[in-house]
N, C-alpha and C positions, 0 to 999 in steps of 0.2 A: 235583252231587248226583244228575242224573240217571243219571250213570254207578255211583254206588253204589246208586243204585238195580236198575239191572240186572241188577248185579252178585249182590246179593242176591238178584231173583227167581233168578238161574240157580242158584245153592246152595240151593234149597227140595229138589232132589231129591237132595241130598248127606246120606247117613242119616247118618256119622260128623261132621258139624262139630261142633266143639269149639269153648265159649263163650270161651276163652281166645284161640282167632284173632279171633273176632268184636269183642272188644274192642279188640284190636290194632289192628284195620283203623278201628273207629271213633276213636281215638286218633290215627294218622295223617289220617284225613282233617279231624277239629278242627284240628291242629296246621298242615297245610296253608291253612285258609279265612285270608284277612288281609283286613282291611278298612282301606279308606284315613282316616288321621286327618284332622278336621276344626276350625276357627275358631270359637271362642265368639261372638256375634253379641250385643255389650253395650250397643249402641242408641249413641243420635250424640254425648250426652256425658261417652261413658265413656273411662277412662283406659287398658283395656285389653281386648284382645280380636282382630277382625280388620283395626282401624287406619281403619275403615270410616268416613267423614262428619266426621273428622280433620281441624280447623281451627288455624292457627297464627298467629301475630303474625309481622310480618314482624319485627320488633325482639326475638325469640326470641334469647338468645345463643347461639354457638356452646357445643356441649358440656353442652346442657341434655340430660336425659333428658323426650322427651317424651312417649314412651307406652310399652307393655310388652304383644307378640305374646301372645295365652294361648289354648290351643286345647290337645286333647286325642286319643288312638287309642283305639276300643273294647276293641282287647283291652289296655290300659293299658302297653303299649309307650311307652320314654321319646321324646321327640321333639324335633324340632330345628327352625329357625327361619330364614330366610334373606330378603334383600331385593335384589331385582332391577328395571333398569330399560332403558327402549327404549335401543336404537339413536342415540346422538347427545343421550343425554340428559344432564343433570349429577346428580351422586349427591349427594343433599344429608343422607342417614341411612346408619346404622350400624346392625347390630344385634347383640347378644348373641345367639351360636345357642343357645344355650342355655336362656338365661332369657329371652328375648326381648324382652333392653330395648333399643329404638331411641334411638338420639340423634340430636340434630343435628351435622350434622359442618360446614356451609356455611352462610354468610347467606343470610337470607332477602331478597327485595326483593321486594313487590307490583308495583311500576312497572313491573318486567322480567319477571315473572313470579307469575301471581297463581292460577295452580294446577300442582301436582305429582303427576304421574302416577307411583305405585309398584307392582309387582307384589312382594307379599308370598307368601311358601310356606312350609308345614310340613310335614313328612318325619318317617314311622316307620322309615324304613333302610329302607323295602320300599317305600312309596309317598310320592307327594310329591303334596300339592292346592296348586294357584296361584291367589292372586283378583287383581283387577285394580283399586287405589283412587286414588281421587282426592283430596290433599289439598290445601283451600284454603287460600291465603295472605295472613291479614285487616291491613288497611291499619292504620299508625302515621305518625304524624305526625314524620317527616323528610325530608321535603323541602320548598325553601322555596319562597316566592313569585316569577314570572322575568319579569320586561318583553318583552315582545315589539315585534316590526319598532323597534327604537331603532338610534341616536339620535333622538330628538323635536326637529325642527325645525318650527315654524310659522310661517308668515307671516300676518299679520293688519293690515288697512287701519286708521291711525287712526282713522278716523270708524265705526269698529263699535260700536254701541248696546252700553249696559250690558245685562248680566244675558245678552248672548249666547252660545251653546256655539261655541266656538273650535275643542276638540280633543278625542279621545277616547282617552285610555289606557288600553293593556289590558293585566292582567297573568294568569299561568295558574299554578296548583300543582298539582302532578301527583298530590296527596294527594285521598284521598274525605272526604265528610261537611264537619266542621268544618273540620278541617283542609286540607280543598283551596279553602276559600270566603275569597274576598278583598274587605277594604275598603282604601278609598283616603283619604286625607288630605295635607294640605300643610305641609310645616315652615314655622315663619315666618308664619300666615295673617294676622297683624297686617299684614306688613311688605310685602305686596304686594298688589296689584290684582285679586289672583285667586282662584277659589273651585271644588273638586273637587264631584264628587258622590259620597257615600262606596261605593256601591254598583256605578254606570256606569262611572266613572273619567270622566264627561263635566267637563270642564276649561272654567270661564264665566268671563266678565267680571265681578267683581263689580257689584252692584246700586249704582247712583247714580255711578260712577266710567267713566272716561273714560279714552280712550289719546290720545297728544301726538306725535306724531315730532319736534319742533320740543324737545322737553324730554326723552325718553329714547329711546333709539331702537331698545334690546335689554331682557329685562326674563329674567332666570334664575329656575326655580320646580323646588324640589325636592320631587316628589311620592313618597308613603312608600306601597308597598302590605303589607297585613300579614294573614295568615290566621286565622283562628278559633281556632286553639290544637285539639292535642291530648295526649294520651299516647304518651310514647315512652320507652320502659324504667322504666316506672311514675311517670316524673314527666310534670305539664303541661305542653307547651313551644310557644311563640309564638313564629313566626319571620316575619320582615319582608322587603321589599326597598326600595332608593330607587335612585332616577333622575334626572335633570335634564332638565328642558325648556326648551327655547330659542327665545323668542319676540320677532320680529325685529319692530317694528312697521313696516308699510308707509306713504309719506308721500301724503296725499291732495292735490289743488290746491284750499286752503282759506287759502289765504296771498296776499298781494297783492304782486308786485312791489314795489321800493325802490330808489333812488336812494340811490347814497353818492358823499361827498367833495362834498356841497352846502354850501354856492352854490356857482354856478360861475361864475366870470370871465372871462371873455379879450377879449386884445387885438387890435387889426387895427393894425399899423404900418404909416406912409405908405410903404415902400417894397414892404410886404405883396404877393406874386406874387396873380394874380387864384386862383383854385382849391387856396389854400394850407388847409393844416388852422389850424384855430384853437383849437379844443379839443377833449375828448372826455368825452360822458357815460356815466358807468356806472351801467347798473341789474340788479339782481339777481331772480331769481324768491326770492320768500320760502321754497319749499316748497323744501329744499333735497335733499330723497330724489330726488325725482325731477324736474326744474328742467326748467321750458317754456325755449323761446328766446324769447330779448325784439326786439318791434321799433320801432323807434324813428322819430318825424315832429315836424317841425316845426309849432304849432296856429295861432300868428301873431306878430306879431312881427318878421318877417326882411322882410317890403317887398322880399321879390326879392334881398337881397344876399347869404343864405345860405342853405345846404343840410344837411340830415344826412343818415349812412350809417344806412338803415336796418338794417342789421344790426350794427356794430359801435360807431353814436353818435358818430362821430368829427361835428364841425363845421367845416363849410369855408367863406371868404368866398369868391364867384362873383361879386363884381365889383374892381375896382383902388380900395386906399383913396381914390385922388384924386374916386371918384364915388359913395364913401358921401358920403350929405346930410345922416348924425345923428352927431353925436360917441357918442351911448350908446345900443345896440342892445339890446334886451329881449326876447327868444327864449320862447315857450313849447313845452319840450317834453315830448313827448306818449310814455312806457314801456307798450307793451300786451306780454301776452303770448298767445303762438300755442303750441295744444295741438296735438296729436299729430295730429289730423285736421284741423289747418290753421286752426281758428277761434280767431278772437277774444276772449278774456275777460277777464280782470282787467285794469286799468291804471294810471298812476300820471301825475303831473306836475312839472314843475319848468322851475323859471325859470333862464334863463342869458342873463347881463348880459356882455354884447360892447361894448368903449372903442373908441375909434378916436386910436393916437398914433404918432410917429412920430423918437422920440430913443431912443435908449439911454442914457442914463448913470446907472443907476441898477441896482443888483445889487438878486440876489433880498433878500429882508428879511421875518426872521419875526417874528408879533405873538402877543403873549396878550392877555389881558385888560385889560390894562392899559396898553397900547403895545409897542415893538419888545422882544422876550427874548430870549434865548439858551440858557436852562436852564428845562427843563419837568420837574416831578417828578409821579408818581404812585403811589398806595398803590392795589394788588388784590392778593384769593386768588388764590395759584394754581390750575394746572392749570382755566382760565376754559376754556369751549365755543370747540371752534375755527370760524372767522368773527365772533366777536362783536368786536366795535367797541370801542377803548378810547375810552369817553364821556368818563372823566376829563380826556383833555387838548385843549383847546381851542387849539388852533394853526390859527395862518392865515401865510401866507406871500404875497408879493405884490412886483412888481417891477412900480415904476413907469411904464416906460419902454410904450411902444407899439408892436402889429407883433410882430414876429419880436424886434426886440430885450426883448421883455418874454416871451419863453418861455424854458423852464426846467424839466430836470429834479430829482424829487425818489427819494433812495433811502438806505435806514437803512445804515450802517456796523457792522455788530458781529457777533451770534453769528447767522449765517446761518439761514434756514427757519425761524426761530419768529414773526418777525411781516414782513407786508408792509403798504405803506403804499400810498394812493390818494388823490388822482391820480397817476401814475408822471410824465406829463408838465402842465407847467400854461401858462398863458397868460395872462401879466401877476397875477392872484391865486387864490388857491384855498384850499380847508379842508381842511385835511390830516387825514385818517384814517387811521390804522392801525389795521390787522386781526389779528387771531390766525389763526395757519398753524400751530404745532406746540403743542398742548396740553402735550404728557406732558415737552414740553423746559423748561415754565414751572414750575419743583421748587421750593420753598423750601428741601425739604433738601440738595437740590443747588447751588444758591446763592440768595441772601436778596434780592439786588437784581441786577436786568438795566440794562445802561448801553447806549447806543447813540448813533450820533450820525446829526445827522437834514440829510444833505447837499443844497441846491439850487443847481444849477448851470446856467449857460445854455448853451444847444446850437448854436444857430446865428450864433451874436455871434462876432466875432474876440476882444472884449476878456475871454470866457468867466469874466464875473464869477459869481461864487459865493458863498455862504453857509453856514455850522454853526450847530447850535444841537444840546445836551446832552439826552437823552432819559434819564432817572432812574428806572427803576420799581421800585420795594420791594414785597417780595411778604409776604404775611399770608399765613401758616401752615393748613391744613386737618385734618382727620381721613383723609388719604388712604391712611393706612398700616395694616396687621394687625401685632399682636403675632406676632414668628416667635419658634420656640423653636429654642435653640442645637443642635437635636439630635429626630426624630421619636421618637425611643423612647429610657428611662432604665431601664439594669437597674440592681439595687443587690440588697446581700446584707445580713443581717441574723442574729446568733445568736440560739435559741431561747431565752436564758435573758437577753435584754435585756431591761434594765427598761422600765416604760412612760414615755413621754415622750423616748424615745433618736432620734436623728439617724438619718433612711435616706439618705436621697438631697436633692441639691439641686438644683432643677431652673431655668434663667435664658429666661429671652425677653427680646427687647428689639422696642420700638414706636421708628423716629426721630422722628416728630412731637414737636412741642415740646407745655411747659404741658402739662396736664391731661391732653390727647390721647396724652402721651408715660407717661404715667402708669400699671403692668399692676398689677392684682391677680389673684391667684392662687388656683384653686381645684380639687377634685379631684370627682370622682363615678366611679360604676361600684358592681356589686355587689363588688368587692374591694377597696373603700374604707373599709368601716366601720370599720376598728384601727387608721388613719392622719388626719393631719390635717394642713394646710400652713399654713405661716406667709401671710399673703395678701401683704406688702410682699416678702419675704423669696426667697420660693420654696424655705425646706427644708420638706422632708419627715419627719414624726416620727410615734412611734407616737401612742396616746391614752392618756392617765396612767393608765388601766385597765386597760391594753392586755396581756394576757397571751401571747405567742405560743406555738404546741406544732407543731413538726415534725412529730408523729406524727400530731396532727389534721389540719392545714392545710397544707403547704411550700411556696405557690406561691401569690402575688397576684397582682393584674392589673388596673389601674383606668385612667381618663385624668385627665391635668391639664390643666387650662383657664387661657389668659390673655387677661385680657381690658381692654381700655382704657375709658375711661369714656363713651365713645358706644355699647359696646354691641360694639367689632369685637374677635373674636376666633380663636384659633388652639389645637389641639389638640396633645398628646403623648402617647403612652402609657408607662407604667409597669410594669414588669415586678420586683419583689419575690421573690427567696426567701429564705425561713426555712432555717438553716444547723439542720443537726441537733448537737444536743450527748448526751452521754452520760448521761444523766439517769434512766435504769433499772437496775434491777438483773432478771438473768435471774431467773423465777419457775416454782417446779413448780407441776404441777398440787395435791398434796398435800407435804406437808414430813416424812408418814412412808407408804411406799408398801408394796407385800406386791405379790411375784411369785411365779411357779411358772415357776424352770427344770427344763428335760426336758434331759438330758446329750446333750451333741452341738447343741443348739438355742441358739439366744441373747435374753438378754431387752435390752430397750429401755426408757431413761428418755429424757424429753423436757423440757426447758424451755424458756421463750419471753420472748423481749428485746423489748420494746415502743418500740426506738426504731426510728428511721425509715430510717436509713441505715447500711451498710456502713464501719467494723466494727462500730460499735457496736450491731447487732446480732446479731453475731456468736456462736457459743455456742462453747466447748469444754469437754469434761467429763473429768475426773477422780476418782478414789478417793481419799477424804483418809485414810481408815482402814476396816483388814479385819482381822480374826483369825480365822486366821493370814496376813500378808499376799501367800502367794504363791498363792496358791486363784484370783483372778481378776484378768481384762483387762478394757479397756474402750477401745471408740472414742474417740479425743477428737473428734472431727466428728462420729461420728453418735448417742453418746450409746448403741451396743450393748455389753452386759454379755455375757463369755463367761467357759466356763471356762478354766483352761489347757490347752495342746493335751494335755500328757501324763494330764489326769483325762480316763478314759474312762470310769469306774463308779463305783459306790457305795463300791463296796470301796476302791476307792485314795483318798478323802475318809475312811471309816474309818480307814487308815493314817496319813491326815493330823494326823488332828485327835479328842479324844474325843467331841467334840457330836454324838451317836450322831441326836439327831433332824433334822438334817443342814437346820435354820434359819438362816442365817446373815442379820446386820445389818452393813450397810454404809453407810460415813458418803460419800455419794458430792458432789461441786462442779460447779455450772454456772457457766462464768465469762467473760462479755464480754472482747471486744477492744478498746475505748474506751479514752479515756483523758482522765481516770484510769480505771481498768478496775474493775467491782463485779461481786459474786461473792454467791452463792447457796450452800448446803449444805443437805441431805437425806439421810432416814435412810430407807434401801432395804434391809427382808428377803428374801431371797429361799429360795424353800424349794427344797429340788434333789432333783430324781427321775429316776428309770430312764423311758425310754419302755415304754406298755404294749404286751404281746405282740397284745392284743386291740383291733383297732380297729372301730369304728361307733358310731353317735348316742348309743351309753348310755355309751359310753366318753368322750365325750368330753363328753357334760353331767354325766359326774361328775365330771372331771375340772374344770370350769367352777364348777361348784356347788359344790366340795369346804370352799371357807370359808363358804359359806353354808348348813346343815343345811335353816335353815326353809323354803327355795325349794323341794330334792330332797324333802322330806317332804310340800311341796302338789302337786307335781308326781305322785309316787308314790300319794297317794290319789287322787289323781284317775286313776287309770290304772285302779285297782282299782275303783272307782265305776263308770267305764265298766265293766269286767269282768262285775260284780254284773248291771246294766242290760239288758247283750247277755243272759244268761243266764237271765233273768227273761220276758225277749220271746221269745225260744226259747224254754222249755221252756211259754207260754203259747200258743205257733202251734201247737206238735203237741201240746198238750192237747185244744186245740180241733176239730185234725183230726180227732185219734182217734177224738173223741165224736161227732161226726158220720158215720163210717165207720160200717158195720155188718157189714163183712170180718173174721173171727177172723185177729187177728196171729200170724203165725207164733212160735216162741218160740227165742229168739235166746240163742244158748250165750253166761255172761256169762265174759268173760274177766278174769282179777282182772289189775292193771297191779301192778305192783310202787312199794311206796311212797316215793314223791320226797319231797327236803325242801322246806317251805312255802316261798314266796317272800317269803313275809314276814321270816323269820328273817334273810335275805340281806339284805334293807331294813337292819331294826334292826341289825346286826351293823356296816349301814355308818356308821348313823348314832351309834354309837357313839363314835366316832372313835378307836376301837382301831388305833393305829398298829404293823401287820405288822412283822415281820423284813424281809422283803422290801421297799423303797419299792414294787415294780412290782404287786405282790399283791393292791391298793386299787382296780385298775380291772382287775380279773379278774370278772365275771358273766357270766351264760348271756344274752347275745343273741336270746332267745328272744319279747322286747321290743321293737318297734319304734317309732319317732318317727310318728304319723298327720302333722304339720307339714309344710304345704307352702306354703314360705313364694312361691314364684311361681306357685302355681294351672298347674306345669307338668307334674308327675310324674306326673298321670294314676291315683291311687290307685284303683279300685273295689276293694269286698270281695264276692269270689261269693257267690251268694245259696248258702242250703242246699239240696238239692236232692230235689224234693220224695218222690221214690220211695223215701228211707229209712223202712221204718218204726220207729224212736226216731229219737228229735231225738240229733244227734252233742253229743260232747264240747263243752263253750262254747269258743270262739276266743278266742283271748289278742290284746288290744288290739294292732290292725297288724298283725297276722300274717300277713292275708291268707288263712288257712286253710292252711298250709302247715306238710308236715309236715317236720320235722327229722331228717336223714340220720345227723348226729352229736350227740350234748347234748354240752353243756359248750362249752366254748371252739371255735374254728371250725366254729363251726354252721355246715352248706351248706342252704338251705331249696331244698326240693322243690316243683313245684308241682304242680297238681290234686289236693287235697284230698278230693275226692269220690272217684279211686281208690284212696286210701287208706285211706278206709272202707268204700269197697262191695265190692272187691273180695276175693274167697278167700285163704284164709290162701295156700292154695297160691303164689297168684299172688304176694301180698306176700312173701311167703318167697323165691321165688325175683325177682323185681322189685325188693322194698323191705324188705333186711333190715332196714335199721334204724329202720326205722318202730317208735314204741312201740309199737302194740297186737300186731305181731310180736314184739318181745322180750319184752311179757308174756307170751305164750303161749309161746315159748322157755323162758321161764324155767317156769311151771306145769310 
């Protein structure tokens, strides 16, 4: 500007300027200023503007529209929209340049990303402004709860005090708020020992209860963590996790050594070597986790004739029978046990009675209760604690004889490693114990009775007399089994149109336990359980006598079935259902008698929709069941488009056709499935057929919209006039007011008569007539002298120039939109001009040669 400024002091001394350059030059230089367009600024919870303080759910779907760019150019230049971002970023919007509606095109995740940096710009073709925004990415609740540092292995000392904390689990969800806050609880909390804290995840003994090593010696605890629940694509959703903890109990020395295979007998025979063994005792630490060594002494009793190993209990006579002085030697001995740091604790006693004899003839020989036996029977459950003692059978074994001839081995004959017997060696008598060595080999379901035979035989004798005797044990049955099912998962199919109470699936477990124990009932749960029911003996699966199925609703259940035996043990399957679609629709229009407007060359479209579920049978294809005359039109059978034939290119050759001069035609048109059986729809489709108009824009085409509805185009059309009235009444009220307040005599302004145009009213009523033309194309023929104010994206940038003040009379009123723009051509291809103001300020001369066709030039033309 400073330059036109100069420019003008320097032509102060120029006597001929001519105001017709002056205008030119100031013409160019408006026409040159461009001002860069700017971002409507709609505050932080608007939907549309410069995208500014733009929050989103992460659970946003792809493809949503979530907001709409709107900004404007002062000189009301159209403008365009675009979205850009850094270097190494992901593009997670789209935009419409146009209208500037952004979508999402990418999932969102808070967890990975919980803001998005976008640069947004708007461009008038001459300038482009960039801003720089940040939008947040607000947390939904999907993700679940995670165990952390697992497996959970603890160890924990029997003798730990109830109500102690043991362990501490900890889980974490990566969600905010509710949704990321975890409680703990335990499945089972009847059924074990143990008690969570819902908050800590601190893991205690319960209160008043006690650990055993000696009674279990591992204890499984399944701990459930589960979050607060939130919103995630508009529904609540609660998600969990579980774990297992594994708690190993440690054995404490709280047990007192023991003696087994008591009493103990032995012989000293007259030929007995002096330092010969004579028996051996065995004793056990009770604590069997972690088992002291035993040492073992003589208390009194032996008078010098015998010694024991203090480590292994064996008993030895240290002098020659001939110089023992007692036939019967009465031994006390003395079981302590030595801990880890050498000291002495617990201990235990027992007596062992030592003969003095000196024959052999006499084999081993076993007693029960009653005198000499040969067959010991006993009834236990299986699967007993391995070392436990079978108390039931009372056997003794004993050989007469004295010395070496009254030793003798003892050892069982049968199914190896499940039990051993003690003493292995005896001398002259002893109580025979046998032990349990293989738990999981004593099965009832694997066999019902164990036989064995229980052999004693002499070692050092030539005449190696020996002895049998029949070992019998019948085993009683336990609950050691779970119901398995034949199979982890049962899909089955089912039609849509089975009655209720029909057969789906039959599902089998089987338990081997015998009685009771062998016995499953059957049961289902899950949220896709409600329209099924099982037989509890049976295991089928049916619907419920109510039960109505619909493909098109539902296709896909999902539930578990449970079986379970009558202690309580059980085992899961899942259940997989679908609902088979059947053809059960018929395709549907939207109306059953329809009204189109084809434009020749263009095509119309009907639609209908098959409500079943699956391919074919929702399938559509369409045809024309009847036309008159039938060769006038085609039709998609897929997509349901109505054309004409290629050889009708106009009005006139449908004239030729046919006399239905108002050129309506009804058509009986078919939607008709592919199913089977296949059902089928018909519809009665007018279609009225027209020339395209020569005249296109927003009047052309809301008439063309309106044409069936009068009452719409006739509130439409007053209100255009209303406004008209309105502007007109404000104007000529601003330079009422001016005037009267000037005190300048106006100059007096030559009136120019305009030549008289027809009312626009006349043109309204004419159309609302419904005077149907010769021509179809003649109906959307009007002066575009009309424009649409509508902006439906707040993008177009409409201002209307003010008036401007240095006229003196107020101008001509502006016709609604016009923008003040004057008309190069009337009638049909109106080109609009713009600046308005030199269209009225300016000299005839100028408009003459400028702006022929300006009205108030060809009124004075014509004057």
């Amino acid at each position: 500007m400073e330059e036109v400024g100069s420019f003008f002091s320097g032509m102060k001394h120029v006597r001929h300027f001519t105001p017709s350059l002056f205008l030119s030059l100031v013409h160019v230089c408006l026409v040159q200023a461009n001002y860069a367009p700017y971002f409507f600024d709609n505050g932080a919870r608007s939907t549309n503007g410069n995208m500014a303080l733009l929050s989103l759910s992460e659970d946003t779907p792809v493809g949503t529209h979530v907001y709409t760019l709107n900004g404007t150019d002062p000189e009301g230049d159209p403008v365009t929209y675009d979205l850009t971002y850094e270097a190494g970023s992901r593009r997670y919007f789209s935009v419409d340049k146009n209208l500037g509606n952004v979508t999402l095109i990418q999932e969102l995740d808070r967890e990975k990303e919980d803001e998005i940096e976008v640069i947004v710009s708007i461009s008038d073709g001459l300038s482009t402004v960039s801003e720089k925004v940040r939008i947040l990415v607000m947390d939904a609740n999907d993700e679940s709860p995670e165990f952390i540092n697992t497996p959970y292995i603890v160890e924990v000392p029997e003798n730990t005090p109830s109500s102690s904390s043991i362990f501490k689990i900890e889980a974490i969800d990566k969600d905010t708020g509710s949704g990321g806050s975890i409680t703990y609880f335990l499945q089972n909390i009847h059924a074990n020992k143990f008690t969570i804290d819902r908050h800590s995840g601190v893991l205690r003994i319960k209160t008043g209860v006690t650990l055993d090593y000696e009674k279990s010696r591992t204890h499984f605890v399944v701990v459930v963590a589960k979050d607060g629940g939130g919103k995630l694509r508009g529904d609540n959703k609660v998600f969990s996790a579980t774990t297992t903890v594994t708690i190993n109990v440690e054995d404490v020395q709280d047990t007192p050594p023991m003696f087994i295979g008591t009493p103990y007998y032995g012989y000293v025979y007259e030929d007995t070597l002096a330092g010969s063994e004579v028996l051996t005792v065995v004793a056990l630490d009770g604590d069997r986790g972690k088992p002291n060594s035993i040492h073992y002494c003589i208390v009194n009793g032996s008078e010098g004739s015998f010694e024991i190993s203090n480590t292994t209990g064996a008993i030895s006579v240290i002098k020659s029978p001939n110089q023992l002085k007692k036939e019967v030697y009465e031994l006390k001995v003395k079981a302590s046990e030595i801990s880890q740091e050498g000291d002495t604790s617990d201990h235990v006693f027992a007596m062992v009675v030592i003969r003095v004899v000196d024959l052999n003839n006499h084999p081993p020989t076993f007693y029960g209760e009653n005198g000499p036996q040969n067959r010991f029977e006993l009834t236990m459950y299986e699967h007993p604690p391995e070392g436990e003692i079978l108390r039931g059978l009372k056997i003794t074994v004993n050989d007469s004889d004295q010395g070496a001839n009254a030793k003798f081995n003892l050892r069982l004959v049968g199914p190896g490693g499940i039990f051993r017997v003690v003493p292995q060696t005896v001398l002259n008598e002893a109580q025979v114990t046998i032990i349990v060595e293989n738990s999981a080999a004593i099965d009832y379901e694997s066999s019902k009775v164990l036989t064995f035979k229980l052999l004693a035989i002499e070692v050092n004798t030539p005449e190696k007399f020996s002895s049998t005797a029949d070992v019998v044990i019948h085993l009683l049955d336990t609950n050691d089994n779970v119901p398995k099912f034949s199979s982890d998962y049962y899909i089955a199919r089912i039609p849509e149109n089975s009655p209720g109470g029909s057969n789906v699936v039959a599902v089998t477990a089987t338990d081997p336990d015998s009685g009771l124990w062998g016995e499953i009932k059957y049961s289902i749960y899950g949220t896709g359980a409600d329209l099924f029911l099982i037989h509890p003996s049976t295991g089928i699966i049916y619907t419920q006598p109510w039960a109505v199925l619909d493909a098109e609703v539902n296709s896909k259940y999902n539930f578990y079935v449970k079986a379970e035996d009558t202690d309580g043990k059980y085992s899961l399957a899942e259940v997989f259902i679908t609902v088979l679609d059947v053809n059960d629709h018929s395709p549907e229009f939207n109306e059953n008698i329809q009204e189109k407007t084809m434009i020749i060359g263009s095509p119309v479209k009907i639609e209908a929709i098959d409500q079943d579920a699956e391919e074919p049978n929702n399938i559509v294809d369409y045809s024309i069941m009847q036309a008159d005359p039938a060769n006038v039109f085609d039709i998609d059978q897929s997509t349901g488009e109505i054309k004409l034939k290629s050889y009708i290119r106009s009005l006139d050759i449908i004239h030729n056709i046919t006399k239905n001069k108002d050129c309506i035609w009804s058509l009986v048109v078919q939607a008709k499935d592919r199913g089977s059986p296949s059902f089928s729809t018909t519809a009665v489709l007018k279609i009225d057929i027209t020339e395209e108009t020569l005249h296109k824009g927003p009047m052309a085409a809301f008439l063309m919209q309106t044409k069936d509805n009068p009452m719409k185009a006739l509130g439409v059309l007053a209100g255009v006039m209303g406004i008209m009235v309105l502007i007109t009444i404000m104007i000529s009220t601003a330079m009422f007011w001016r005037n009267k307040r000037s005190n300048k005599v106006m100059p007096v302004r030559r009136i120019i008569k305009k030549r008289q145009m027809p009312p626009s009213r006349t043109v309204r009523m004419e159309w609302l007539k419904f005077k149907r033309p010769s021509n179809a194309a003649e109906k959307f023929v009007i002066e575009e002298e009309v424009k649409s104010l509508h902006n439906e994206n707040s993008n177009n940038n409409i201002q209307v120039v003010p008036v401007p003040p240095a006229s003196p009379l107020p101008p001509p009123p502006p016709r609604p939109g016009s923008q003040e723009r004057c008309p190069r051509v009337a009638g049909a291809n109106c080109v609009w001009l713009p600046h308005s103001q030199a269209c009225n300020q300016a000299t005839e001369e100028q408009m003459s040669r400028q702006h022929p066709q300006c009205p108030r030039v060809r009124a004075q033309n014509e004057i």
